[in-house]
Every structure is written in structure tokens, then in C-alpha cells.
C-alpha positions as YAML, in Angstrom:
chain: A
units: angstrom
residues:
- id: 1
  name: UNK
  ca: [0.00, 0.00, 0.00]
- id: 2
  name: UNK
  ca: [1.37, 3.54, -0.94]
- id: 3
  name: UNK
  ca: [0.11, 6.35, 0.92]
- id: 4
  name: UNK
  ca: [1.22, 10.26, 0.79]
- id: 5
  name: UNK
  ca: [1.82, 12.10, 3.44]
- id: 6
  name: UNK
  ca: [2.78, 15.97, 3.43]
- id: 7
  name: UNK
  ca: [5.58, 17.54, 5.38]
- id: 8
  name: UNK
  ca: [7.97, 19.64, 5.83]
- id: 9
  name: UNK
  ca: [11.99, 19.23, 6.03]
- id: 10
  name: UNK
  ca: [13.80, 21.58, 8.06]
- id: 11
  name: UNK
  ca: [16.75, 21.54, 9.65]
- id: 12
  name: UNK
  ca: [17.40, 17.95, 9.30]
- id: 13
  name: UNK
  ca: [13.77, 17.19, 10.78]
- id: 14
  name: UNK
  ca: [10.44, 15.98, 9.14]
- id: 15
  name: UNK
  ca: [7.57, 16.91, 10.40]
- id: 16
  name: UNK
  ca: [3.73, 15.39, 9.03]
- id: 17
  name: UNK
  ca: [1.37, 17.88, 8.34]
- id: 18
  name: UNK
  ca: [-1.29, 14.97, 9.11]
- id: 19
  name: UNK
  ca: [-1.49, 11.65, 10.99]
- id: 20
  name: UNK
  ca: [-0.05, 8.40, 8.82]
- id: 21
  name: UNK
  ca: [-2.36, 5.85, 7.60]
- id: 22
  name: UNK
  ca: [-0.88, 3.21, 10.23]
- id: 23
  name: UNK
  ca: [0.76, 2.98, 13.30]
- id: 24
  name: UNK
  ca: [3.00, 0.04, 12.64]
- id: 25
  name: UNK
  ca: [6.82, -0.07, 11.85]
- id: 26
  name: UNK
  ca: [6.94, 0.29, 7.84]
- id: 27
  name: UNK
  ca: [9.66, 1.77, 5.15]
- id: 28
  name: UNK
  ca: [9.26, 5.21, 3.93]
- id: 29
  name: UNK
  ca: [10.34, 7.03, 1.11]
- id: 30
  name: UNK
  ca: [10.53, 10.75, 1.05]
- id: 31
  name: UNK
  ca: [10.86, 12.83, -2.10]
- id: 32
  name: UNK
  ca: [12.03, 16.48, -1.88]
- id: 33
  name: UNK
  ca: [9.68, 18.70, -3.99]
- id: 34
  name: UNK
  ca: [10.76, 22.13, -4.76]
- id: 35
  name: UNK
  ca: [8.50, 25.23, -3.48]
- id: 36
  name: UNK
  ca: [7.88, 26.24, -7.00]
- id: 37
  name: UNK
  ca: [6.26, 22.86, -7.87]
- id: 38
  name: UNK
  ca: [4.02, 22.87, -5.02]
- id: 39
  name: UNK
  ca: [0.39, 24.64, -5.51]
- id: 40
  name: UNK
  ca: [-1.59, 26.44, -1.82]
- id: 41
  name: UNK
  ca: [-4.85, 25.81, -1.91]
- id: 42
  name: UNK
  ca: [-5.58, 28.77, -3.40]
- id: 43
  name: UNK
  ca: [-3.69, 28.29, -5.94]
- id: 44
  name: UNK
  ca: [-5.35, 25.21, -7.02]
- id: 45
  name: UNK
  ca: [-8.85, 26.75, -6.26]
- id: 46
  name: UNK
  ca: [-8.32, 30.06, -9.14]
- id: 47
  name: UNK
  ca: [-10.11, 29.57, -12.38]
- id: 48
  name: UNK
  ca: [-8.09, 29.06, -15.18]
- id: 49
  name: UNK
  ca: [-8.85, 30.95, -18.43]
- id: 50
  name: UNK
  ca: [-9.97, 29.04, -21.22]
- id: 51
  name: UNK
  ca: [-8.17, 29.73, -25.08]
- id: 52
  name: UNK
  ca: [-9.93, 32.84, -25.69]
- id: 53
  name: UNK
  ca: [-9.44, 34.75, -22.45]
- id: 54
  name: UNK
  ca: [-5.86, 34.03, -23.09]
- id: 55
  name: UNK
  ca: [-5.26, 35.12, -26.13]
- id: 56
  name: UNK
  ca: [-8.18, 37.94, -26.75]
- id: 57
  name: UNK
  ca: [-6.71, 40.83, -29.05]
- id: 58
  name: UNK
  ca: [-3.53, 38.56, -29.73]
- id: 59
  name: UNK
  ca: [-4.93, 37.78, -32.97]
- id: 60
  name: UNK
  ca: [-5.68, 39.91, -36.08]
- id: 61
  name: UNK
  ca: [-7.98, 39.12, -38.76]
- id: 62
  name: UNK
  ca: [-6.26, 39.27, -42.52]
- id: 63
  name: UNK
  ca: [-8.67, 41.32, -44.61]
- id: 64
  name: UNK
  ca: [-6.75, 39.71, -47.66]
- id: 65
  name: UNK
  ca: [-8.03, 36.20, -46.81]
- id: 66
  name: UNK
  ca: [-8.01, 34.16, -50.34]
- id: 67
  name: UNK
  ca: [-11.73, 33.69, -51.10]
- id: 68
  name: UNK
  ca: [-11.45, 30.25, -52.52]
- id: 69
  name: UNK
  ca: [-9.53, 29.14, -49.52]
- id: 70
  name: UNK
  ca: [-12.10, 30.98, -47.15]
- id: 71
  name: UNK
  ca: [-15.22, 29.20, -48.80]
- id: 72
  name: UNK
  ca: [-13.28, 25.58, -48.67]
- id: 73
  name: UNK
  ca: [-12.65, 26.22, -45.45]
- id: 74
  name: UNK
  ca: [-16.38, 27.31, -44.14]
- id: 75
  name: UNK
  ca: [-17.53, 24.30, -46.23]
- id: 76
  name: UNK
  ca: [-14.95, 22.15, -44.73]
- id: 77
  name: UNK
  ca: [-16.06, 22.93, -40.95]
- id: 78
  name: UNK
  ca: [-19.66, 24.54, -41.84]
- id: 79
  name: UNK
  ca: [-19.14, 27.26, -40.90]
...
């Protein structure tokens, strides 16, 4: 059975941010995760913007647009 834990290192010491799943004598393996990697809660709770909130007003349309390839293209996707 794997189970993860969080904690914190410091100063040689680990300490469990919440009680292990057992109290018996078992191995452990502890992985180091940078601060950069790891989210708050808050982070994890803010809405992420979809395609077009992200790039709005990045994009310009090309008044030049080839008709032919315009019309196989609406035809293509029905558009």
C-alpha cells in the first residue's frame, strides 16, 4: 500500500502535516519537492482561463483572406 503524506523538512527534521495511515513499523520514502512545484490551496482553487481569455486581441484578422480558400474552409467545418 502507498500512501502520501505531506511535510515539511527543516533543519534535518520531518515533520507530518497529518497523521499516517498506520501505526506500525513500515519503510518510507521521502521525495524532496521544490517550493515552486508545489500549488496552496488557493492556488489550485483560481479559475483558469480558457483559449480565448488568453489570447483575446492577440490575434488579427487578414482582410486579404483568399476567397477560394475561405469558402473551402467554411464548407470544410460549416461554418
Amino acid at each position: 500500500m502507498y500512501t502520501t503524506v505531506n511535510g515539511i523538512y527543516e533543519k534535518g527534521q520531518i515533520t507530518l502535516e497529518e497523521m499516517p495511515p498506520t501505526n506500525q513499523k513500515m519503510r518510507v520514502l521521502v521525495t524532496f519537492v521544490e517550493e515552486t512545484l508545489v500549488q496552496t490551496p488557493a492556488q489550485t482553487t483560481k479559475p483558469t482561463l480558457g483559449f480565448a481569455e488568453r489570447w483575446q486581441g492577440q490575434f488579427k484578422n487578414n482582410v486579404e483572406t483568399d476567397d477560394a480558400r475561405l469558402a473551402y474552409l467554411k464548407q470544410r467545418y460549416q461554418l
